[in-house]
Rosetta silent file (secondary structure, phi, psi, omega in degrees, C-alpha in Angstrom):
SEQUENCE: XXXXXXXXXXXXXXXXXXXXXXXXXXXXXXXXXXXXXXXXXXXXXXXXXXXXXXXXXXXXXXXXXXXXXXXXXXXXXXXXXXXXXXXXXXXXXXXXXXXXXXXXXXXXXXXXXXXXXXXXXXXXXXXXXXXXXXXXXXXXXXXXXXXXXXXXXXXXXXXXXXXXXXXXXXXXXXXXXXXXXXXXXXXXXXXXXXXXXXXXXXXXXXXXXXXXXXXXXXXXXXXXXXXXXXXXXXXXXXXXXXXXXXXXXXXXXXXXXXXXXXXXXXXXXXXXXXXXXXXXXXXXXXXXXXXXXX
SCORE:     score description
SCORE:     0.000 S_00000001
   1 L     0.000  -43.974  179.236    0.000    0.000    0.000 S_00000001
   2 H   -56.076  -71.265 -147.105    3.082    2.644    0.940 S_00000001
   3 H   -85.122   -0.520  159.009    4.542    1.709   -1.796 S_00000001
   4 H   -75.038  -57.364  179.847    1.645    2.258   -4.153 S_00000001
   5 H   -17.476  -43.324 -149.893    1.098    5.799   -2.864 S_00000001
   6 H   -74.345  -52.189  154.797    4.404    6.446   -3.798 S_00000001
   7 H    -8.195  -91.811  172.979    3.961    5.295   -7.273 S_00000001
   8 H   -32.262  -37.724  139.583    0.928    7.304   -7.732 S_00000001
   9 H   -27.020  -86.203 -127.059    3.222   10.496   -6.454 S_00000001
  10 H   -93.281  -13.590  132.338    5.464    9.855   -8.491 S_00000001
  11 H   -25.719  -63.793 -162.391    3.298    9.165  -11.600 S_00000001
  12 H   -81.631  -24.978  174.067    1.329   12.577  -10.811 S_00000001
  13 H   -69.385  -64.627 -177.147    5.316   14.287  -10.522 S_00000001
  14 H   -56.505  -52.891  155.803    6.285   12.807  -14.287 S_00000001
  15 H   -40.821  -34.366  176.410    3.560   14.289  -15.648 S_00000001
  16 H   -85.464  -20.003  134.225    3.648   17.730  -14.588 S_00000001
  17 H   -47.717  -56.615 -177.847    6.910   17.699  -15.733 S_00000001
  18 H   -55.648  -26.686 -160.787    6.627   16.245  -18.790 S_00000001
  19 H   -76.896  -65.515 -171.638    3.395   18.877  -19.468 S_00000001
  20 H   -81.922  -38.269 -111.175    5.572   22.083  -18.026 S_00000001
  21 H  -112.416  -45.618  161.052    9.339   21.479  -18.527 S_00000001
  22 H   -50.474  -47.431 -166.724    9.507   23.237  -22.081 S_00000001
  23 H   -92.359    9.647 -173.807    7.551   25.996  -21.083 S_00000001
  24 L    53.980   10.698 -178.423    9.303   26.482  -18.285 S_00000001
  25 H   -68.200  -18.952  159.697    6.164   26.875  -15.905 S_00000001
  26 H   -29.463  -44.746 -176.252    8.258   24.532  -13.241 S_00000001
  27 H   -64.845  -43.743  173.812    9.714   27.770  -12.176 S_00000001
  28 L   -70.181  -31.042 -162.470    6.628   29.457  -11.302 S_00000001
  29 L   -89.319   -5.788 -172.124    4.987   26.384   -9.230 S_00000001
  30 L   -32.714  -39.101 -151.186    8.324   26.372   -7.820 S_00000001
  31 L   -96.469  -38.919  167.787    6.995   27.635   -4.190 S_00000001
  32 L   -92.475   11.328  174.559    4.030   25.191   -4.346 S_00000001
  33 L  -108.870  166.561 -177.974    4.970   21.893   -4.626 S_00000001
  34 E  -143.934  125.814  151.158    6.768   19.839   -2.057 S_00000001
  35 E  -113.105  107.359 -173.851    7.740   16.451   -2.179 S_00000001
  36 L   -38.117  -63.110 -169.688    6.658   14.793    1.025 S_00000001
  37 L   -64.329  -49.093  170.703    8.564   11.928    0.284 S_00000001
  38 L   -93.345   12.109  149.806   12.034   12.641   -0.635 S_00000001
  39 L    72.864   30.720 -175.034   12.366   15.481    1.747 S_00000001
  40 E  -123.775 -165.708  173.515   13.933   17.577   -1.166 S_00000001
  41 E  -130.972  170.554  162.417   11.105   20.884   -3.051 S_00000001
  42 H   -84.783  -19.553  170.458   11.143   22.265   -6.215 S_00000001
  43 H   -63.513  -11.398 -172.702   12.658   25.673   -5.427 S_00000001
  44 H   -97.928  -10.076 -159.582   15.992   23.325   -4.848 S_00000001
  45 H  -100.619  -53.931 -144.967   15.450   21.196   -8.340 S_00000001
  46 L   -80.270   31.286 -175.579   14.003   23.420  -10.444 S_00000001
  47 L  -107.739   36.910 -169.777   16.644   26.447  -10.822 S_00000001
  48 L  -146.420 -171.141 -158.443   19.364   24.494  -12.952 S_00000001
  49 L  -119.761 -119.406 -173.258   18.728   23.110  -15.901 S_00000001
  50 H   -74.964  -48.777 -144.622   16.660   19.705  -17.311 S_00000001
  51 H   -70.780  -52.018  159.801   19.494   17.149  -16.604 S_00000001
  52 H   -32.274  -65.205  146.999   19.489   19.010  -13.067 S_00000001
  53 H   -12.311  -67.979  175.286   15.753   18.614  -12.661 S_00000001
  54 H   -59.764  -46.825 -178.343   15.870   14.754  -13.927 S_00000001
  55 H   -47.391  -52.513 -146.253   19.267   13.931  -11.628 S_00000001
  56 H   -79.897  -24.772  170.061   17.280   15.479   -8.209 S_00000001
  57 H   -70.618  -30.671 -169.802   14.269   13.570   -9.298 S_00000001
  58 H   -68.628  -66.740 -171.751   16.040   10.075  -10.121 S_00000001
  59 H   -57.445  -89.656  171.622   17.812   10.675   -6.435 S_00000001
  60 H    14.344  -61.046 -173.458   14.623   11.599   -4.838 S_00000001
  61 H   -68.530  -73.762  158.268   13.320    8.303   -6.174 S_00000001
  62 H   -19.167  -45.688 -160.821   16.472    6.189   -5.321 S_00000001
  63 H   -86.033  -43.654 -170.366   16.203    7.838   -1.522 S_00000001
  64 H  -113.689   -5.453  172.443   12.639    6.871   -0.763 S_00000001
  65 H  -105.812   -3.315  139.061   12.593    3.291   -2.508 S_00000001
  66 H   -63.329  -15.148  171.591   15.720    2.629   -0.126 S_00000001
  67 H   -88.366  -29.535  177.171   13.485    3.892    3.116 S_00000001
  68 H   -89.768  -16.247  147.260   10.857    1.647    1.958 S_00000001
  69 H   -41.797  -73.078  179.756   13.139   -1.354    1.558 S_00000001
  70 H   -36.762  -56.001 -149.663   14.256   -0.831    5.083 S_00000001
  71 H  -104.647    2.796  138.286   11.203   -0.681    6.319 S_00000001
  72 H   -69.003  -42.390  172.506    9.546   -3.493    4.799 S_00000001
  73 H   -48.557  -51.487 -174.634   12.872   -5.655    5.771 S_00000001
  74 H   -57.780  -60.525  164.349   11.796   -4.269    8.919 S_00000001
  75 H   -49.852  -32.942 -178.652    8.408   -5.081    9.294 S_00000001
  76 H   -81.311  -45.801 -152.108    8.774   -8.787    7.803 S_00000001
  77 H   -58.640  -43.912 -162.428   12.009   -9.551    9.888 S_00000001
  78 H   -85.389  -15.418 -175.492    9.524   -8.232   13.566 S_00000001
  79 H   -69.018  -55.211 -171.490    6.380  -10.107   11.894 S_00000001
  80 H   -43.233  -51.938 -178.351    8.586  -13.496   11.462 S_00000001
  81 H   -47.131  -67.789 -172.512    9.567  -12.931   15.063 S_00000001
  82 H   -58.002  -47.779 -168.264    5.800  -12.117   16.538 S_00000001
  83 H   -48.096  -53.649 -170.136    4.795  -15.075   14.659 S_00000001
  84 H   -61.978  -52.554 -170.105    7.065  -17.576   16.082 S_00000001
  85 H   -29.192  -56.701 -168.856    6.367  -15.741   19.505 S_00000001
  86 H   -66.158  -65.612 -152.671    2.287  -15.974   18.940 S_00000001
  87 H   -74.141   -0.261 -173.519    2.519  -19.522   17.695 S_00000001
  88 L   -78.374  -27.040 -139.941    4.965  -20.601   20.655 S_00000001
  89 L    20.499   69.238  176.565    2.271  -18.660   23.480 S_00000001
  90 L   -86.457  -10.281 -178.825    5.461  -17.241   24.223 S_00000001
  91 L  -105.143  103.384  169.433    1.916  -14.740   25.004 S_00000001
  92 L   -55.350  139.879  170.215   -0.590  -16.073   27.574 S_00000001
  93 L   -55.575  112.895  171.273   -3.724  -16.266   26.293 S_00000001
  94 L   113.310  -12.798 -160.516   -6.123  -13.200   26.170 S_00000001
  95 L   -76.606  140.840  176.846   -2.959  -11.356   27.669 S_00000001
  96 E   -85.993  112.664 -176.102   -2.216   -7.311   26.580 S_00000001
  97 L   -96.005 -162.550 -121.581    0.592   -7.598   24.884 S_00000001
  98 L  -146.012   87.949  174.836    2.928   -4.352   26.026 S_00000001
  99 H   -67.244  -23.700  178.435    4.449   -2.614   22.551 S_00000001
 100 H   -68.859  -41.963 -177.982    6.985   -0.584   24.027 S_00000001
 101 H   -79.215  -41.979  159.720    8.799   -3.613   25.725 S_00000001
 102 H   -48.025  -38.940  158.601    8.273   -5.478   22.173 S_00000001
 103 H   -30.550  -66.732 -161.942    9.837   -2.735   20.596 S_00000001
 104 H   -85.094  -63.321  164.641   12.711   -2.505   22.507 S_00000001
 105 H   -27.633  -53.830  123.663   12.901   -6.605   22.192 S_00000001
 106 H  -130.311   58.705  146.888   13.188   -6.471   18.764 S_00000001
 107 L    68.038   66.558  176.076   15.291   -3.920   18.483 S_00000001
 108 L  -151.181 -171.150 -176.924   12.666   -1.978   16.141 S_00000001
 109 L  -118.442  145.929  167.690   10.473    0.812   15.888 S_00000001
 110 H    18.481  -98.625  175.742    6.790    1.406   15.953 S_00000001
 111 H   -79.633  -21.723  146.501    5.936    1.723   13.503 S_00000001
 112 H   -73.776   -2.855 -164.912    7.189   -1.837   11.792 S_00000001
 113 H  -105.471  -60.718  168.691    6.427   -3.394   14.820 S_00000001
 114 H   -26.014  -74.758 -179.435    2.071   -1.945   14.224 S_00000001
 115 H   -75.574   -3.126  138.827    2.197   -3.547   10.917 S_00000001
 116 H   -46.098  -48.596 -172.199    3.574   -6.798   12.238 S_00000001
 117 H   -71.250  -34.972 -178.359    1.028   -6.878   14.724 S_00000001
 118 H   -73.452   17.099 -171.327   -1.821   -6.009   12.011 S_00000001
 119 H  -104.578  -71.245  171.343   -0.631   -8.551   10.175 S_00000001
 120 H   -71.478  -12.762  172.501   -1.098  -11.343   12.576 S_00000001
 121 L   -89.608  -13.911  156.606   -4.232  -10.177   13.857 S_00000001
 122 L   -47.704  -32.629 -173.778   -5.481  -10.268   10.079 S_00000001
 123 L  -106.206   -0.563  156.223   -4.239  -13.651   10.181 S_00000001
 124 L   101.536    3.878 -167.689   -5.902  -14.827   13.038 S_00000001
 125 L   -80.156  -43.531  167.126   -2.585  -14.691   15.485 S_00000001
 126 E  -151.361 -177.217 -160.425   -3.946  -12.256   17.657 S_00000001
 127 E  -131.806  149.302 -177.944   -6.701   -9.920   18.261 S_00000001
 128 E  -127.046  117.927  175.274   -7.187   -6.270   18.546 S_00000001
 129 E  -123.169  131.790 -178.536   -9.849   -3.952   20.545 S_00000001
 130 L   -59.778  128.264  169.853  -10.038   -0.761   20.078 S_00000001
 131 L   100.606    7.837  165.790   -8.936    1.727   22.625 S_00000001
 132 L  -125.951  -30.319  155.888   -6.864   -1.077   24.178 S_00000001
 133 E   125.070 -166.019  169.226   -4.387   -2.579   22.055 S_00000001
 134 E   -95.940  144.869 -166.017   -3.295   -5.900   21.188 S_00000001
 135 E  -131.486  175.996 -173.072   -4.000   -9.308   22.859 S_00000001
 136 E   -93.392  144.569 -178.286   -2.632  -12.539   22.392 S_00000001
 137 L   -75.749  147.510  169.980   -5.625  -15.046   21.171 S_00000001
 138 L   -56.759  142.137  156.928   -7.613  -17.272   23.643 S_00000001
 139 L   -71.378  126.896  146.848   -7.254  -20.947   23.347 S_00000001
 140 L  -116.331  149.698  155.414  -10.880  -23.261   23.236 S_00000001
 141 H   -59.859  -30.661  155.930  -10.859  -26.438   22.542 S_00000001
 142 H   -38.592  -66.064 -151.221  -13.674  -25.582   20.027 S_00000001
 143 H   -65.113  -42.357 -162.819  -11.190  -23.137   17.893 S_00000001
 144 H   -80.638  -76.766 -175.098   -8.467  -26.062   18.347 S_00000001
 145 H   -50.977  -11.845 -166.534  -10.798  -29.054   16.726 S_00000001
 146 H   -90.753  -38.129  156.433  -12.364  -26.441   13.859 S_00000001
 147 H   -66.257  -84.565 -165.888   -8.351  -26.410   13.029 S_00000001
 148 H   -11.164  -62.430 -137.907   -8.130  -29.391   12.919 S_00000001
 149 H   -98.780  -29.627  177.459  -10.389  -30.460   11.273 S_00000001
 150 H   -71.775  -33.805 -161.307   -9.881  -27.839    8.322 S_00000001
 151 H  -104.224   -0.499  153.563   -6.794  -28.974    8.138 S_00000001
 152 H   -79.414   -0.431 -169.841   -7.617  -32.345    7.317 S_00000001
 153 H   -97.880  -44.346 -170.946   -9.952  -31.340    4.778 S_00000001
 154 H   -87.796  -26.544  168.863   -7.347  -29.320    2.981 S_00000001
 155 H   -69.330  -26.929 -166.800   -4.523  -32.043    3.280 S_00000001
 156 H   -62.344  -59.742 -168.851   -6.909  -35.107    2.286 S_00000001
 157 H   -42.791  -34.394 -155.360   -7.576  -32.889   -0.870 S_00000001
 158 H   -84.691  -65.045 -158.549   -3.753  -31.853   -1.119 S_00000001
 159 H   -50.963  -77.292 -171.127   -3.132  -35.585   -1.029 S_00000001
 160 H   -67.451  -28.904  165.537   -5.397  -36.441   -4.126 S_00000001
 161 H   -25.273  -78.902 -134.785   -4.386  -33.356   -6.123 S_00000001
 162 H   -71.123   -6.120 -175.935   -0.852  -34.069   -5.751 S_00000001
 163 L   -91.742    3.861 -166.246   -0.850  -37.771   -7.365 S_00000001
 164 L  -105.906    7.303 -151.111   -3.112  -36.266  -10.121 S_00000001
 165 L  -146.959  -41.222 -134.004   -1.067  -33.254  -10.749 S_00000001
 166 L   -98.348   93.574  170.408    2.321  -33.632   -9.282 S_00000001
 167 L   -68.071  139.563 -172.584    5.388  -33.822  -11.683 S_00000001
 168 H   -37.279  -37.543  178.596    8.333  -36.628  -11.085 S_00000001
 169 H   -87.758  -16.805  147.768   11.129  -34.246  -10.503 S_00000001
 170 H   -82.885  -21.028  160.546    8.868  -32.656   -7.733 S_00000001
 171 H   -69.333  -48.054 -140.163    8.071  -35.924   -6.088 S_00000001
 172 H   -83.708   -5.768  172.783   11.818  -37.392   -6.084 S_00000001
 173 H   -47.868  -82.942  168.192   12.485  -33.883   -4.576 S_00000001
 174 H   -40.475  -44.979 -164.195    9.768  -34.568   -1.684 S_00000001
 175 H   -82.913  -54.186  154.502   11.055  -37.950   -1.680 S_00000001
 176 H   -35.222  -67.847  162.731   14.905  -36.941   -1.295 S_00000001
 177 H   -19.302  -69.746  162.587   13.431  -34.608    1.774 S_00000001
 178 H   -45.182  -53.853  177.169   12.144  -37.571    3.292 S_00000001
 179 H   -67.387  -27.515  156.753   14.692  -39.422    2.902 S_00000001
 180 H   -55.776  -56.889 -171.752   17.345  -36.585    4.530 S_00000001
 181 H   -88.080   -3.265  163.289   14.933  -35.953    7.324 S_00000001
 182 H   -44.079  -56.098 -166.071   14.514  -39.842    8.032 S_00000001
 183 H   -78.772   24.215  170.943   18.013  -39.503   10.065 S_00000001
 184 H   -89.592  -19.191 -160.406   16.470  -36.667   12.370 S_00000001
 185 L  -104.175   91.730  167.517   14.031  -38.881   13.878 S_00000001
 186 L  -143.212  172.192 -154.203   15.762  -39.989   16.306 S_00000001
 187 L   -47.988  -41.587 -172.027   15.590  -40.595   20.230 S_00000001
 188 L   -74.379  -25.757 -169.417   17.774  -37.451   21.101 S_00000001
 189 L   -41.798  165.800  152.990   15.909  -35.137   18.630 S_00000001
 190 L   -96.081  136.129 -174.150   13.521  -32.593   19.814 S_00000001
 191 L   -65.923   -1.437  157.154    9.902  -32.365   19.700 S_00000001
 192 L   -53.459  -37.102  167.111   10.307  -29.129   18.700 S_00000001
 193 H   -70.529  -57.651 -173.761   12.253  -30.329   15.665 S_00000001
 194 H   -60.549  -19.359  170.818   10.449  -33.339   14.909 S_00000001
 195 H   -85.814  -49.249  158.167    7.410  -31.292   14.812 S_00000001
 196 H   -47.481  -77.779  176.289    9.228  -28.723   12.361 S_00000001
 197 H   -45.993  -40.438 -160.437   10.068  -31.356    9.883 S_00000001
 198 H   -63.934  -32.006  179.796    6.633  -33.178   10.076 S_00000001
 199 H   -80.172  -11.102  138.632    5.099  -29.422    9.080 S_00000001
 200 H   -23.341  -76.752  160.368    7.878  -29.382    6.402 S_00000001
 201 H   -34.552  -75.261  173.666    6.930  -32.540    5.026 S_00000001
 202 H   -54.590  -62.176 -164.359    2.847  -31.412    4.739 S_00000001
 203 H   -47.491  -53.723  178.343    3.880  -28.120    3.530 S_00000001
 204 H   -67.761  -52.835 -173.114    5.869  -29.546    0.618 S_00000001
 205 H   -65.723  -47.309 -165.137    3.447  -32.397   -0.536 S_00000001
 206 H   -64.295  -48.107 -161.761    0.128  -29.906   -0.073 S_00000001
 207 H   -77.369   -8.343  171.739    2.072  -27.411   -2.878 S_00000001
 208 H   -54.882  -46.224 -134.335    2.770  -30.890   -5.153 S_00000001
 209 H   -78.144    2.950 -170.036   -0.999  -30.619   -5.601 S_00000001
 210 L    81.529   20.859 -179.153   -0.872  -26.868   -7.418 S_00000001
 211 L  -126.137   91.195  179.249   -2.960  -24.990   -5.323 S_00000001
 212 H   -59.422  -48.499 -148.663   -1.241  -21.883   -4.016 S_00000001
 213 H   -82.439  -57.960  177.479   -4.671  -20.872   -1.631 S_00000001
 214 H   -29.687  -42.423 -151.367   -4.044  -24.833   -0.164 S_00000001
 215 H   -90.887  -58.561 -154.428   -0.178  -24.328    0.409 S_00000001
 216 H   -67.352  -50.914 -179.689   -1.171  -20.453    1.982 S_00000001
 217 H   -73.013  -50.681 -165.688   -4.608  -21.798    4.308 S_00000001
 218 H   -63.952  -14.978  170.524   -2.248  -25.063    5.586 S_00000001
 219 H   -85.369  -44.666 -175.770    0.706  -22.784    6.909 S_00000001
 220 H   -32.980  -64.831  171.908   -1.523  -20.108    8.388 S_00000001
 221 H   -52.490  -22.186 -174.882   -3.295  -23.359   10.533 S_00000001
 222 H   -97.920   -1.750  152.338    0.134  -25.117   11.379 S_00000001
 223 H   -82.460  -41.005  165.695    0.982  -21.902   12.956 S_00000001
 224 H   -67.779  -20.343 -175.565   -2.141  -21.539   14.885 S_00000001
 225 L  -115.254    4.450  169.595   -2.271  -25.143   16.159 S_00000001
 226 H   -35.799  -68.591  154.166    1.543  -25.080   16.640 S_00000001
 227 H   -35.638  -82.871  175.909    1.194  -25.079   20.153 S_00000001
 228 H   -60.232  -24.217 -175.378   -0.824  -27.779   20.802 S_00000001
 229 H   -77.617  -59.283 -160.969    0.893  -29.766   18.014 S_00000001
 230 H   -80.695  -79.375 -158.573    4.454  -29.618   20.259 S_00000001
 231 H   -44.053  -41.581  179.488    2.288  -30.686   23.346 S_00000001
 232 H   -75.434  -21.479 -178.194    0.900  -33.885   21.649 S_00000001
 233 H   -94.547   -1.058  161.851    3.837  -34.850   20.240 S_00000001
 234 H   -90.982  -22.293  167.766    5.774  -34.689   23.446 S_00000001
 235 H   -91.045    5.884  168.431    2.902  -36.209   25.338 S_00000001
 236 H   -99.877  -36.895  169.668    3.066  -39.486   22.812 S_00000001
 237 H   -48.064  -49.663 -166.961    6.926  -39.498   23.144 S_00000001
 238 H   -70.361  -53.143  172.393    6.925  -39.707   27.075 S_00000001
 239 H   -63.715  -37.767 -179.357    4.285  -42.410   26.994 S_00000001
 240 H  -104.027   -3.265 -156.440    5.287  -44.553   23.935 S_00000001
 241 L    46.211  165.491 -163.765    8.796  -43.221   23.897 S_00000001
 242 L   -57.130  -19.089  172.903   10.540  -41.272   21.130 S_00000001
 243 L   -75.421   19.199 -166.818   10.791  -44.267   18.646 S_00000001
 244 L   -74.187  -75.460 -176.507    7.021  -43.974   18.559 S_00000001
 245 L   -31.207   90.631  179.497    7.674  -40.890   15.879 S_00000001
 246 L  -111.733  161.037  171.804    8.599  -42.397   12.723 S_00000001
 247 L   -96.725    4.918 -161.994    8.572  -40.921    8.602 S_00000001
 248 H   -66.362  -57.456  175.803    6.992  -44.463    7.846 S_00000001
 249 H   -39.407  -37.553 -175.652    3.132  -42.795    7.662 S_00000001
 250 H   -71.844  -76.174  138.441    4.698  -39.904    5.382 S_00000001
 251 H    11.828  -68.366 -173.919    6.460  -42.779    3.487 S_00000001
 252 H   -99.269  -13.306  154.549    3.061  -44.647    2.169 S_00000001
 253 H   -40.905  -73.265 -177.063    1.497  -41.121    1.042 S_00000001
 254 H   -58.783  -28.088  154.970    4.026  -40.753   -0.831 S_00000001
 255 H   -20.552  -56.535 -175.871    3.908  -44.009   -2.164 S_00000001
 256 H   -49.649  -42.440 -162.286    0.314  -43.419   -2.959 S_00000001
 257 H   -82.434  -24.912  169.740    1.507  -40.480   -5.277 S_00000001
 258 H   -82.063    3.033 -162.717    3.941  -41.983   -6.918 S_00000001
 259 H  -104.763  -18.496  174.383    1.939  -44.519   -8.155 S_00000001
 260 L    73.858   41.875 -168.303   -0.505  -41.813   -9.147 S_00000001
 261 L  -122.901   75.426 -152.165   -3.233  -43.448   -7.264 S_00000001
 262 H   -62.799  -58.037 -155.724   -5.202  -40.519   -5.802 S_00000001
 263 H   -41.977  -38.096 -139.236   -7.555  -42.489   -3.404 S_00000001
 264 H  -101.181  -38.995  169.513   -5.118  -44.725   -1.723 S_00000001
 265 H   -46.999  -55.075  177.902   -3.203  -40.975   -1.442 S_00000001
 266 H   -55.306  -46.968 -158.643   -6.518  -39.657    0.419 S_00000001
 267 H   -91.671  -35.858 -179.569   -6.934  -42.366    2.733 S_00000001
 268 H   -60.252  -40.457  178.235   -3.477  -42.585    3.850 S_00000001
 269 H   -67.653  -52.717 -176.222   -3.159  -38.957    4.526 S_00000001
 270 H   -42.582  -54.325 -170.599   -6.795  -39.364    6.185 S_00000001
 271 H   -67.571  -47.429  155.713   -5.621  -42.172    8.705 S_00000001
 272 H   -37.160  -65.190  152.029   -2.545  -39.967    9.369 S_00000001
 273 H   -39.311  -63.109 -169.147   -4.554  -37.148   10.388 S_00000001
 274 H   -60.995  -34.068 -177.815   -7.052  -38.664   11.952 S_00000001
 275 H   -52.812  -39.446 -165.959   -4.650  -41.480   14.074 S_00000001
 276 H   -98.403  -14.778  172.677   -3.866  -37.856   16.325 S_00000001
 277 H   -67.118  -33.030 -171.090   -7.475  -36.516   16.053 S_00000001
 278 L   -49.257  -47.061 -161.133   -8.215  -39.579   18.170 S_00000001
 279 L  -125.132   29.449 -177.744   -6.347  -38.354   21.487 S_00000001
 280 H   -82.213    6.155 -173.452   -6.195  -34.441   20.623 S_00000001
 281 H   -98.311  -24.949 -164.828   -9.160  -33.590   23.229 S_00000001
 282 H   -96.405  -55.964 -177.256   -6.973  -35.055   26.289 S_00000001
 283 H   -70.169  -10.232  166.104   -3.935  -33.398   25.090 S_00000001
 284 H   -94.308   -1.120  173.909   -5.272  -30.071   24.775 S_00000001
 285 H   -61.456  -17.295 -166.688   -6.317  -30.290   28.446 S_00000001
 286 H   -99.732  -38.161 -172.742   -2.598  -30.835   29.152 S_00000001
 287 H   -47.003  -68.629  179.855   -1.710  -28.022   26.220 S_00000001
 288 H   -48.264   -6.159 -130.005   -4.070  -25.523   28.759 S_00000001
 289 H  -125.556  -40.274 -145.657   -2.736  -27.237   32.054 S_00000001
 290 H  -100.288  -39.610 -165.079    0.968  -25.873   30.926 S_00000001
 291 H   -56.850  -52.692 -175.271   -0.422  -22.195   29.229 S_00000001
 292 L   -94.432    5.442  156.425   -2.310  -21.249   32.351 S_00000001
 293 L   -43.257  110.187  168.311    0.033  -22.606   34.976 S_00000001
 294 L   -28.609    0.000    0.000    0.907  -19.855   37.644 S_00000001
């Protein structure tokens, strides 16, 4: 949006040059234009002669699409950040969170740090009421199964795309992947990791199927359910122990896909999903048990 504005300046700027700059009427308007953006006016451009005129406009231009580089690098770099933060509930839930000490946390300003936060509350990360600020979102176990449950809808689907759609040198890709991230899953790993590859894994196979909005809805949800995702897989390690976690389930998708056999792709991806739907109501009581501890 900033950086359309600027356009559109600088659009409404070529013209009135191109329109005046023979007749020399630049000179008269000298005293009434300004350019907000590149902090320089026309009484400084326009008393030399065109190539003067063109030079302070080219730098002008140069000057303000390096401040808006920064500050989009800025804004993505504190979004990336909040993100991890929000999907971590590095925030208690329902909690104010406190922009001046985020600020100063990551080492940013304001105003990148506002359109981080508008970002994620657009995206469902947190929530905003007016005249109060930003909060970190409540948990329910309702909100937590409606993810779910979406996101089995959009993977089954992903699943059957990708064997109908899905070119060879992007499966042996996904299938190299697999095969690389086989030797992470192992006793010492962390569920923190092992949950990072498995949303790897989906993430790659959902974008086999060619559906950009698919690839776009399933990371939004594996960020929102993040949380709860790291609890269950740390409460099936401690009970079954860590060789429980295997790539074998991952394994007979792909199978499915390579064979170009979309059903047998859906129901394996179904049974995957679903095998964790089974004991997700007991684990978010333990997800809430750790969020709301004193």
């Amino acid at each position: 949006m900033q950086l359309q504005h600027f356009q559109d300046d600088l659009c409404s700027v070529h013209h009135f040059a191109q329109n005046d700059l023979q007749s020399r009427r630049l000179k008269l308007c000298s005293d009434l234009y300004t350019d907000q953006y590149a902090g320089w006016t026309t009484r400084q451009l326009f008393f030399g002669d065109d190539r003067h005129i063109l030079s302070g406009l080219c730098t002008g231009i140069h000057n303000r699409l390096t401040d808006i580089r920064k500050n989009l690098g800025s804004v993505e770099r504190a979004y990336r950040l909040l993100k991890e933060m929000a999907a971590s509930y590095e925030f208690k839930p329902d909690a104010r969170l406190n922009e001046g000490e985020l600020a100063k946390r990551l080492d940013t300003s304001r105003t990148p740090l506002r359109e981080a936060l508008n970002r994620l509350v657009a995206e469902g990360f947190l929530i905003f009421r007016s005249g109060q600020g930003f909060f970190c979102r409540s948990l329910t176990p309702g909100e937590i199964m409606d993810l779910y449950e979406a996101r089995a809808a959009i993977e089954c689907e992903a699943a059957r795309l990708a064997a109908i759609r899905a070119k060879p040198a992007d499966i042996r890709a996904l299938e190299m992947f697999l095969i690389e991230s086989r030797a992470d899953y192992q006793p010492e790993t962390s569920p923190v990791e092992l949950v990072r590859l498995d949303e790897e894994f989906h993430l790659r196979l959902t974008a086999l199927s060619g559906n950009a909005e698919m690839s776009r809805m399933l990371e939004n949800m594996n960020g929102r359910i993040h949380y709860v995702r790291l609890i269950d897989l740390k409460t099936l390690c401690e009970r079954n122990g860590p060789d429980i976690v295997t790539t074998e389930p991952h394994r007979r998708i792909l199978e499915a896909i390579k064979r170009q056999d979309s059903d047998a792709a859906q129901k394996e991806m179904r049974n995957h999903i679903e095998r964790r739907l089974e004991s997700i109501t007991e684990n978010v009581r333990n997800a809430f048990a750790q969020l709301y501890a004193p």
